[in-house]
C-alpha angles and dihedrals in degrees: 000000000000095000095051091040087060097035088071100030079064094035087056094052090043090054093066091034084063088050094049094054085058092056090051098053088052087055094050090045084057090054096050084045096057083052099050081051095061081059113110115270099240093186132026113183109188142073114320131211102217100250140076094282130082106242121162136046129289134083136316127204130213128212088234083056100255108151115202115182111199153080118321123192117197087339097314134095126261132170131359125000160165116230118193131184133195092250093056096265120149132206107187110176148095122295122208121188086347094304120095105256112166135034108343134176111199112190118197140213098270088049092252115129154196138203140179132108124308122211114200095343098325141092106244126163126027124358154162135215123206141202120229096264091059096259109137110253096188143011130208147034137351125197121189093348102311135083113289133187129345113346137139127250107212118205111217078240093071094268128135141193122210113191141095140288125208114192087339101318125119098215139133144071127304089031107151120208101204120208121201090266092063081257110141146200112218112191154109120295125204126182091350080307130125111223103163127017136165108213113222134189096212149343099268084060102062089041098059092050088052078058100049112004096240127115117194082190113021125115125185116236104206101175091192102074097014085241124173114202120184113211096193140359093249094255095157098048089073090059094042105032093223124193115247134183129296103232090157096084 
């Protein structure tokens, strides 16, 4: 029982550990992408204003094969614009002095995508990630271009996570892993990582031992140690039949 206790409280913090590598790998996709733009444009099909510059709206073509269609002003992008790169992915926003500044919605490879407002060529402020099918993946805020401040992380299963990101990582205490019952996790988080979680079958729950510090059903998840420390024996769950965890699948 131990074993398999510990085998999904690891399996539930690696499921988001496996999200967020996709993430990362998005981020560092943006990065390689503001380096192929300083690439120099090899084809540029619109109207022309007659000097060195590119002035006037159409499309511009990169060397690394990026297409932007738009407005240009004295060689640099203003306004809005369609941004295309060679893997499928999509930019639409507004440019100002050749850096998105304004409402943007970047699309990604894998058709997931994610809009809010970007300041000086990233996305700062509120925003909101979604899947491929349109359902939201994360709410909150963005800074600099990563996940900032309090936001929630929502599974394609109907879970959700509610904590807090510095600089893009999910880390610190009272963070709550949701699962699809409304059952949760509540815990420290280190390095998108869960380290330590009580498992609790409802809110009401949670809130009464905030009242009187006792849990009829709560057990403590240290993964250092792999310790499994038993609160309480489980006395009233005779009396009120509680639902617990499933650990047999």
């Amino acid at each position: 029982m131990k074993k398999k206790v510990f085998f999904y409280f690891k399996q539930d913090s690696y499921k988001y550990k496996r999200a967020i590598d996709l993430w990362s790998k998005n981020l560092k996709i943006q990065k390689k992408r503001k380096k192929e733009l300083e690439d120099k444009p090899i084809d540029f099909k619109g109207d022309l204003h007659p000097t060195k510059f590119f002035t006037g709206s159409g499309t511009l073509t990169y060397s690394s094969g990026i297409k932007f269609t738009g407005s240009f002003l004295k060689g640099k992008k203003i306004g809005k614009g369609i941004m295309k790169f060679k893997d499928g992915a999509v930019i639409k926003g507004i440019w100002k002095n050749d850096e998105l500044n304004g409402y943007c919605c970047y699309t990604f490879a894998d058709k997931s995508y994610l809009k809010g407002i970007w300041e000086s060529g990233f996305c700062q402020g509120k925003a909101n990630e979604y899947y491929p099918n349109k359902s939201i993946k994360f709410d909150g805020n963005y800074k600099n271009g990563k996940r900032e401040g309090k936001g929630i992380f929502h599974f394609e299963d109907g879970g959700r996570i509610e904590g807090n990101w510095n600089n893009g990582i999910l880390e610190g205490n009272n963070i709550r892993y949701y699962f699809k019952d409304e059952s949760f996790y509540h815990g420290e988080w280190q390095q998108n990582e869960m380290v330590f979680a009580k498992y609790y079958i409802k809110e009401s729950d949670y809130q009464q031992k905030l009242k009187d510090d006792k849990s009829y059903h709560d057990e403590i998840y240290s993964w250092e140690g792999w310790e499994l420390n038993s609160l309480l024996k489980y006395k009233e769950n005779k009396k009120k039949k509680l639902k617990k965890l499933d650990f047999s699948d």
